[in-house]
Every structure is written in structure tokens, then in C-alpha cells.
VOMARZA-551711 format. One record per residue (C-alpha): residue number from 1; residue in one letter; chain; x, y, z. Coordinates in Angstrom, 3 decimals. Layout:
// residues N
   num   residuo   cadena         xx         yy         zz
   NUM         A        A          X          Y          Z
...
This chain:
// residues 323
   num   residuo   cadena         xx         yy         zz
     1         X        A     95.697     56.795    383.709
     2         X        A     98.796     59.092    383.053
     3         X        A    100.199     60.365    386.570
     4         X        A    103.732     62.370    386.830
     5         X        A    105.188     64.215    388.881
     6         X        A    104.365     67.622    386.868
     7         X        A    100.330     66.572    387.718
     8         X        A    101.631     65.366    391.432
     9         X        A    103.146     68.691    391.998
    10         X        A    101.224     71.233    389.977
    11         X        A    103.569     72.618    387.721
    12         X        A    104.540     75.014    391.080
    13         X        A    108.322     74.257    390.984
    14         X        A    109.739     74.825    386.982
    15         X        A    113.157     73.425    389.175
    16         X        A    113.930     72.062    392.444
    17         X        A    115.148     75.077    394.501
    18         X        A    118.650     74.296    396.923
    19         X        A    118.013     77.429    398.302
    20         X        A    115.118     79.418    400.155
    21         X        A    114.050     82.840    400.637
    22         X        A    114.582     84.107    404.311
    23         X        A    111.630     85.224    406.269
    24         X        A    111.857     88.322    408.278
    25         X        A    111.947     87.234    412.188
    26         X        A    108.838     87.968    414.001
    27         X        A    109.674     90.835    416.378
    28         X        A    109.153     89.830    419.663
    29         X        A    107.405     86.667    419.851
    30         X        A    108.856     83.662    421.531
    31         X        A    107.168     80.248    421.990
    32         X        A    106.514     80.006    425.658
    33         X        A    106.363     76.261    426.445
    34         X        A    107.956     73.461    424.970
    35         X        A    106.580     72.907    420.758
    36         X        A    104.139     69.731    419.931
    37         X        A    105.803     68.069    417.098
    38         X        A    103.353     66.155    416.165
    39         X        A    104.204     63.532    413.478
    40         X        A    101.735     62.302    411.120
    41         X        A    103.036     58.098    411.387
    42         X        A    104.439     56.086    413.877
    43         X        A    107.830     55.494    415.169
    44         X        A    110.759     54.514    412.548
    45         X        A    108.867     55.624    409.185
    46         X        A    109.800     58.190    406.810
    47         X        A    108.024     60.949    408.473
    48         X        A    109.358     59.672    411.732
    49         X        A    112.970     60.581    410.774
    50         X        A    113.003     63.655    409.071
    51         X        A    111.205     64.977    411.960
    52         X        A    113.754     63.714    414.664
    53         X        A    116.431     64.909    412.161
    54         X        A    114.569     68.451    412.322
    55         X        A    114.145     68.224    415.982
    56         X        A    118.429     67.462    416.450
    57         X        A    118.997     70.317    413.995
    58         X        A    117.181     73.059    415.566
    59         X        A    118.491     71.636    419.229
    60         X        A    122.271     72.150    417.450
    61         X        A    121.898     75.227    416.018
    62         X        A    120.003     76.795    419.120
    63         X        A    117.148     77.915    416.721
    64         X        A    114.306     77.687    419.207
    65         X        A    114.414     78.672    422.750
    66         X        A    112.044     75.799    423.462
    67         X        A    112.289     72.229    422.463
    68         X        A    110.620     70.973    419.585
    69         X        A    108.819     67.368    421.424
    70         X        A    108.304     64.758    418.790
    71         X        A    104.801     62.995    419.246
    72         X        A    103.771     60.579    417.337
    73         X        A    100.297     59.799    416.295
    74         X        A    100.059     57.983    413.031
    75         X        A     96.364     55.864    413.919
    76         X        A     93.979     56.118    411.260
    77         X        A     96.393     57.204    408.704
    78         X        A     97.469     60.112    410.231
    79         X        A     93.816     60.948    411.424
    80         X        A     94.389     60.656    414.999
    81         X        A     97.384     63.601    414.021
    82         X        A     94.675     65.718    412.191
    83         X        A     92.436     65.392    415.305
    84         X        A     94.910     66.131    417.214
    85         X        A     96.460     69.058    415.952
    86         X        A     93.441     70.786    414.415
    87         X        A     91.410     70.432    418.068
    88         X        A     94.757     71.984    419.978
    89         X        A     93.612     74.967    422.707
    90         X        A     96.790     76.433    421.839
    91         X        A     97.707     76.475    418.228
    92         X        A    100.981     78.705    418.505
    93         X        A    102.979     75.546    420.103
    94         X        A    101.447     73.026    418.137
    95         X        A    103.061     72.001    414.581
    96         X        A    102.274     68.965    412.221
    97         X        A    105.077     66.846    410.416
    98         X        A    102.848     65.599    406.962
    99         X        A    102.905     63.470    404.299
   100         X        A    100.280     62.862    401.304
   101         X        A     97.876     61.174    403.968
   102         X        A     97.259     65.206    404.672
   103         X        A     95.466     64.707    401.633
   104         X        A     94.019     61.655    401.521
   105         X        A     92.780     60.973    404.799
   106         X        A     90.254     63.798    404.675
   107         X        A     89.313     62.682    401.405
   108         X        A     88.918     59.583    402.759
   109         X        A     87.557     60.189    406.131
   110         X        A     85.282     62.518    405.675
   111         X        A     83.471     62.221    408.907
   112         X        A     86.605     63.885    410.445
   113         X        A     85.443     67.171    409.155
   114         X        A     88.758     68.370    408.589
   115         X        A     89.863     70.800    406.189
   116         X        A     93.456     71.335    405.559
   117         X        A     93.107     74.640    404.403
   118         X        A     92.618     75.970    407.414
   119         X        A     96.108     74.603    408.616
   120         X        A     98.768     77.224    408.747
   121         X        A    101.584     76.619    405.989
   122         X        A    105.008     76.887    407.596
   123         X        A    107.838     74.974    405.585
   124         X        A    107.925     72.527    402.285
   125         X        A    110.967     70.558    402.762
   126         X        A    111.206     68.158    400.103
   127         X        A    109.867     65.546    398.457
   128         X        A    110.430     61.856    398.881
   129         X        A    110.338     58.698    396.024
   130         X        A    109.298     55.473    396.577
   131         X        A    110.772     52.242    395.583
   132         X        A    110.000     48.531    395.100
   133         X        A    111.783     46.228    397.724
   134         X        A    112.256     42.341    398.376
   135         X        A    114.094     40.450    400.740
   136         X        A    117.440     38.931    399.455
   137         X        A    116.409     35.653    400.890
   138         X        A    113.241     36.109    398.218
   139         X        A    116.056     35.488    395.544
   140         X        A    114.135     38.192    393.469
   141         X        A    116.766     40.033    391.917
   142         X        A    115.236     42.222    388.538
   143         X        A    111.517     43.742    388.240
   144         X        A    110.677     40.939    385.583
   145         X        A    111.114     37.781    388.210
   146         X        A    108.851     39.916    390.644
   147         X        A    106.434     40.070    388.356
   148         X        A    106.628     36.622    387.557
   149         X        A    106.519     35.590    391.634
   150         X        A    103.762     37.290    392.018
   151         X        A    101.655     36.157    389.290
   152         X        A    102.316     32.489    390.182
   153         X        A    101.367     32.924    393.328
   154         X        A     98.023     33.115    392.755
   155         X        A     96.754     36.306    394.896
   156         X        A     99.145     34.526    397.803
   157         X        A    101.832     37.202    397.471
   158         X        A    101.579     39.779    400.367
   159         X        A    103.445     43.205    400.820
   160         X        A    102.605     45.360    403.478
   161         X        A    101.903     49.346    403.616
   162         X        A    100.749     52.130    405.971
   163         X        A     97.094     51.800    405.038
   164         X        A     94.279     51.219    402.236
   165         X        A     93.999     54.724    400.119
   166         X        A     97.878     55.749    401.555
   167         X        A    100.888     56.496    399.893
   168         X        A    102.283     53.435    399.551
   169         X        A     98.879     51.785    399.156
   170         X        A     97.738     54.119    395.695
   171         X        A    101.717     52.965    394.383
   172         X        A    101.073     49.093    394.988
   173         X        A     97.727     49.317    393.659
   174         X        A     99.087     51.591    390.291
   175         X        A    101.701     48.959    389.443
   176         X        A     99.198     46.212    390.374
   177         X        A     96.836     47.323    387.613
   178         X        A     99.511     47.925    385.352
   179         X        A    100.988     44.664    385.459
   180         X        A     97.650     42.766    385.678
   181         X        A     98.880     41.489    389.592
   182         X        A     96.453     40.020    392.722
   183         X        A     98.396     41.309    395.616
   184         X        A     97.187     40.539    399.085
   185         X        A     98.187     43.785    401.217
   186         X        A     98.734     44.005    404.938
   187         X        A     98.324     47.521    406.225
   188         X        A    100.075     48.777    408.994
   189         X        A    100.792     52.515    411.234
   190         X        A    103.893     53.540    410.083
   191         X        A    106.614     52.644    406.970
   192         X        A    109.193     51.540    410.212
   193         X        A    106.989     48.845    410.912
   194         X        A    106.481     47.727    406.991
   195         X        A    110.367     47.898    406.427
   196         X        A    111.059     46.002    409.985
   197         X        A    108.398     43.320    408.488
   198         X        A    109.644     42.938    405.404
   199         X        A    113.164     42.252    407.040
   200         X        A    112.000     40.049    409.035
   201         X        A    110.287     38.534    406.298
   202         X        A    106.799     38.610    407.816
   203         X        A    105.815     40.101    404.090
   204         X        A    107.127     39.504    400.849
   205         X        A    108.013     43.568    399.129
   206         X        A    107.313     46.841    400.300
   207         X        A    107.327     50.078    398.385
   208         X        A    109.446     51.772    401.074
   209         X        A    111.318     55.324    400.698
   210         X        A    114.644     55.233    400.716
   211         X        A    115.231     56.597    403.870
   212         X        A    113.184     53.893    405.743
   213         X        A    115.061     50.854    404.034
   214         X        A    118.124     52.263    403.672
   215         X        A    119.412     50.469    406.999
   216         X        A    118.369     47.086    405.816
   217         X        A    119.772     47.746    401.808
   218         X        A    123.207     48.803    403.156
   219         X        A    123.006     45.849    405.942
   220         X        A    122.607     43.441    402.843
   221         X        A    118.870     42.741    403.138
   222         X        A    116.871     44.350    400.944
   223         X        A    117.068     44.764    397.487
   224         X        A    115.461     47.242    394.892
   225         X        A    113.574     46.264    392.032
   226         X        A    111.746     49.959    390.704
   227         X        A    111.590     53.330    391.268
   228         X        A    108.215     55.075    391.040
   229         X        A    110.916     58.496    390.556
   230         X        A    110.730     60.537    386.738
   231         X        A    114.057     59.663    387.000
   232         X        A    116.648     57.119    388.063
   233         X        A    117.861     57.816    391.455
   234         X        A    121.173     58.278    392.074
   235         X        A    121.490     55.957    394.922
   236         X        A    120.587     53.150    392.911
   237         X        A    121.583     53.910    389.350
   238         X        A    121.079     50.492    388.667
   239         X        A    117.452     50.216    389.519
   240         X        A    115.258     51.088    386.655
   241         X        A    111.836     53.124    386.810
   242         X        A    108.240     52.097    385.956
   243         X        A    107.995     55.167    382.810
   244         X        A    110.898     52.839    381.539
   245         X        A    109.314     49.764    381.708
   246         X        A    106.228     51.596    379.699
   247         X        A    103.972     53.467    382.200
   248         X        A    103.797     57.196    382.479
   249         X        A    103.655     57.599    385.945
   250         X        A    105.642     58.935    389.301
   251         X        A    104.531     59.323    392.672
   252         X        A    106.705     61.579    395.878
   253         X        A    105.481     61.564    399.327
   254         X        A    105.848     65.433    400.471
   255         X        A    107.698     66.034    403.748
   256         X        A    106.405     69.227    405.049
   257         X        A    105.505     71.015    408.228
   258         X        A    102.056     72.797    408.367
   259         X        A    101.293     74.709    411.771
   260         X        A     97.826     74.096    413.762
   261         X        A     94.672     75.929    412.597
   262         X        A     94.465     79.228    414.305
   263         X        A     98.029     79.435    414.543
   264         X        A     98.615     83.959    415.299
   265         X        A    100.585     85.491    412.211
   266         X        A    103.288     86.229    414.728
   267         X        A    104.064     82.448    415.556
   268         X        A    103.485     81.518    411.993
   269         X        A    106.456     83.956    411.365
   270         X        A    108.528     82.574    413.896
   271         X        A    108.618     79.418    412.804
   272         X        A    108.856     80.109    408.878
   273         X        A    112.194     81.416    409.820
   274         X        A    113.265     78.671    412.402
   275         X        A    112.560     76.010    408.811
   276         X        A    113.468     78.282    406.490
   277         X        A    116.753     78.319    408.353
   278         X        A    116.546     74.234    408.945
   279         X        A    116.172     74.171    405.440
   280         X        A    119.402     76.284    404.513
   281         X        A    121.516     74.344    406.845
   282         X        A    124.347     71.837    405.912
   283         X        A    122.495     69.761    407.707
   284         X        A    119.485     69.412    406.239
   285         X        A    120.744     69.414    402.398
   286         X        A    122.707     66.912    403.340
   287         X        A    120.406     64.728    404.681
   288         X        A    118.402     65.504    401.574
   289         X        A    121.388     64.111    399.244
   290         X        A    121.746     61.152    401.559
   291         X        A    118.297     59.753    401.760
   292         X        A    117.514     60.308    398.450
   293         X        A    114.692     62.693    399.064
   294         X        A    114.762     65.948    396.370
   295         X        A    114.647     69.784    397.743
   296         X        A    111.271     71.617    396.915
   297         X        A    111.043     74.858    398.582
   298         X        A    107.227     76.922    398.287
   299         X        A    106.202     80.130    400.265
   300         X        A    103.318     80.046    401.981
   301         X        A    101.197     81.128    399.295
   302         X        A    102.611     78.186    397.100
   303         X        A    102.123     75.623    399.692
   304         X        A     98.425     76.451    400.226
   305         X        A     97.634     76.335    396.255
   306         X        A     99.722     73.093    396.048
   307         X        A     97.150     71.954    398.897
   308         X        A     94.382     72.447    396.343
   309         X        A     96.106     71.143    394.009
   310         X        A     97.345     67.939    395.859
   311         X        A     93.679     67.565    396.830
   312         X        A     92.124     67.367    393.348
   313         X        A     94.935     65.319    392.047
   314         X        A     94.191     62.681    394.615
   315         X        A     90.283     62.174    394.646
   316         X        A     91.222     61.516    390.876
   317         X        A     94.094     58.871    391.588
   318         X        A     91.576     57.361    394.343
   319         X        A     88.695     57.709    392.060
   320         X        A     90.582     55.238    389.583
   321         X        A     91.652     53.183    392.114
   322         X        A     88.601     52.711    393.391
   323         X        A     88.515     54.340    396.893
């Protein structure tokens, strides 16, 4: 199965954009009420972050004239969110913080009845790698002794993840089949809780993003073995990827905000330009270069076909890994 980036993303993006078009303001409207944040993942995760990191940037820059209140609900794989958010009596203050388990937790779930194209596209942030972790205390130090560890384990070795058919699930179970591994996998509600495990050592590797290990790699205590990125990363220049140890494949979580179903053009508008603005800032292209995550800017138009596109590409990568 060949999977890269270019089939992850759709061939939308020829680049990765620094910059975004501005949005006119909407004339007039102002939320009324404090802003549901919801975040799609518990507390300390990827998704987690960026969306507090949103939150403090709009409360700096006095972009809102109400508070943007992060609430998590990451059960189900982000399903409880889904519910949530697509149920809401008042869709103008409600907003969604994603990741790819917009995708496949409808796919997977289809009982929920939930079709993300009837979610109201607001602001593409970026898009975030994953990578291979172990504990230093594991004395795995290169991809190669992993590999080894594992396999003499005998179906023993046990990494933990945010839930069969997630992100970090479809990576573990990729490189599993490519390297012929029995992995025993623990899931869990949130990449916080999988990092704080495997630093703890109650597992044995994670396939993190950088942003949620990044604590426990500068403390000392982690330390990366692969990057599932096109590219080497250049936080860890030293850490080779898996199309360099022979298999054509990538895989980015997106971090985007998508606004409730039923969400009036007015409010949409409003808060196009509050991210779009987000998005400009220092700030947030810093944070970007810090955590390792890469810019990918898309109008609205863009992020609803990359929806589709996202969609297809993952009953495909679930199809083959048997979901």
C-alpha cells in the first residue's frame, strides 16, 4: 500500500502557505455569550494544546469580545465531540478543534449518523507529524534495536494510542505490517495520557506528535526512533523516516477548526477572520516552528473538498488495515 502525504492531502497545497488571505469582517455580528471550544481529545494531547494556545492568543490580542471556553470531550474517539457539537441549539457559539478522527470516527461509527459535511469550515491551521518514541530506560536507541525488541518479545510488546482505527492507531498498525511486528496496543482518550504512560513507563513506545512529547524528550526521557514525515524534521535531524528505511508512506494529523452545523454565514465570517488573524500572528507561526507542526492554510472551499478527500483516503487506509 503506497500512502504519502500528496494522497493524505489531495494534491490541494502545491506548497505550504506562511501566509493567509484575510477575510472581510462580518459587519455587525458579535458572538453574544461566551464560545464552546470544544476539543476533539482529552486534556494534555495534541489537540488539547493548540487549542489552549488558540484560546491565550485570541485572549492577548483582544480578537473576540467573548471568551473562547475550552471543553474537552475526546470519548469515543472524538464521538462524544461530534455529538456534541453537531446536536448544539445554538450553532453560532459553538466551534470544534479536529483532528483525522473527524474522519474516521464517522467512518467508523456509523451509527452516529454524522456527516461532516454539514460542519461549517472555519480555519486549517496546520498539519502535525508523528513520530516513534521509547523510554530511555528501554535502552532502545536506533529504529533497528526496536524492531528487534519487539520481535523477541513475542506479541508481549505494548504501546499505547488514542484508539483502534485513530491516528496513531492506522501509523502503529502501517509500520506493524511493514516490519512483520505483533504489537499488543492499549488504547486510551487522549495523546496526554499515552505520552504521560509511556513516561511513566506503563507502555513500552508511542507514536506521539511532537508537541505532546516534547516535554518528556527535552526532560531527557524519551527518545525518537522514526518519523512517519516525507521529510526529516528539523527538530530531530538525526531521526530518520520510514520512506528511508524502504516504505513509501507519511501520515499528518490535521489541526483545524470546523464551526457547528447550522452555523449563520454571518458567524461563519466572524470567526474566519478571528483564525485567519490567529493564523497570521507571531504567535501562532511560532508555535508552528516550535512544535514541529507545518503551516497549511485552505479557504473554505478547499477545506470542504479536502473533507472529501480525507474521507475517501481513509476508508481505503482502514480498508487495508482491516477496520
Amino acid at each position: 500500500m503506497r500512502v504519502t502525504k500528496r494522497h493524505l492531502l489531495g494534491g490541494l497545497a502545491a506548497g505550504l502557505l506562511v501566509t493567509a488571505p484575510g477575510f472581510a469582517f462580518a459587519d455587525g455580528w458579535q458572538p453574544r455569550k461566551p464560545i464552546d471550544f470544544t476539543i476533539m481529545a482529552g486534556p494534555g494531547g495534541g489537540a488539547d494544546q493548540i487549542a489552549r494556545f488558540i484560546q491565550s492568543v485570541a485572549e492577548k490580542k483582544d480578537l473576540t469580545n467573548r471568551p473562547l471556553v475550552p471543553n474537552n470531550k475526546g470519548g469515543g474517539s472524538g464521538a462524544e465531540a461530534l455529538i456534541h457539537v453537531s446536536g448544539t441549539n445554538d450553532p453560532d457559539h459553538t466551534i470544534l478543534v479536529t483532528l483525522n478522527s473527524f474522519f474516521t470516527t464517522p467512518l467508523r461509527q456509523a451509527n452516529l449518523g454524522i456527516d461532516i459535511q454539514t460542519f461549517t469550515p472555519i480555519a486549517m491551521m496546520g498539519v502535525d507529524p508523528f513520530v516513534l518514541w521509547v523510554h530511555k530506560d528501554s535502552g532502545i536507541t536506533t529504529f533497528e534495536e526496536y524492531v528487534e525488541e519487539v520481535k523477541s518479545m513475542n506479541g508481549e510488546f505494548v504501546m499505547g494510542g488514542t484508539g483502534a482505527g485513530q491516528e496513531d492507531s492506522i501509523v502503529i498498525a502501517y509500520m506493524s505490517d511493514a516490519f512483520d511486528l505483533d504489537i499488543k496496543y492499549i488504547p486510551y482518550d487522549g495523546g496526554g495520557a499515552v505520552a504521560k504512560d509511556l513516561a511513566g513507563k506503563q507502555i513500552m513506545a508511542t507514536v506521539n506528535n511532537p508537541a505532546e512529547a516534547k516535554g518528556f524528550y527535552e526532560a531527557g526521557d524519551f527518545v525518537p526512533l522514526l518519523a512517519f514525515s516525507d521529510e526529516r524534521m528539523p527538530a530531530y535531524p538525526d531521526v530518520p523516516t520510514i520512506k528511508e528505511k524502504g516504505h513509501d508512506f507519511s501520515y499528518y494529523n490535521q489541526r483545524a477548526v470546523v464551526g457547528a452545523p447550522g452555523m449563520s454565514e454571518d458567524a461563519a465570517a466572524y470567526y474566519r477572520d478571528v483564525f485567519t488573524q490567529i493564523f497570521e500572528s507571531e504567535e501562532w507561526q511560532g508555535y508552528l516552528e516550535s512544535e514541529s507542526l507545518s503551516p497549511l492554510w485552505m479557504n473554505a472551499a478547499e477545506q470542504q473538498d479536502y473533507w472529501g478527500l480525507q474521507v475517501e483516503n481513509h476508508k481505503k487506509l482502514l480498508a487495508a488495515l482491516g477496520e
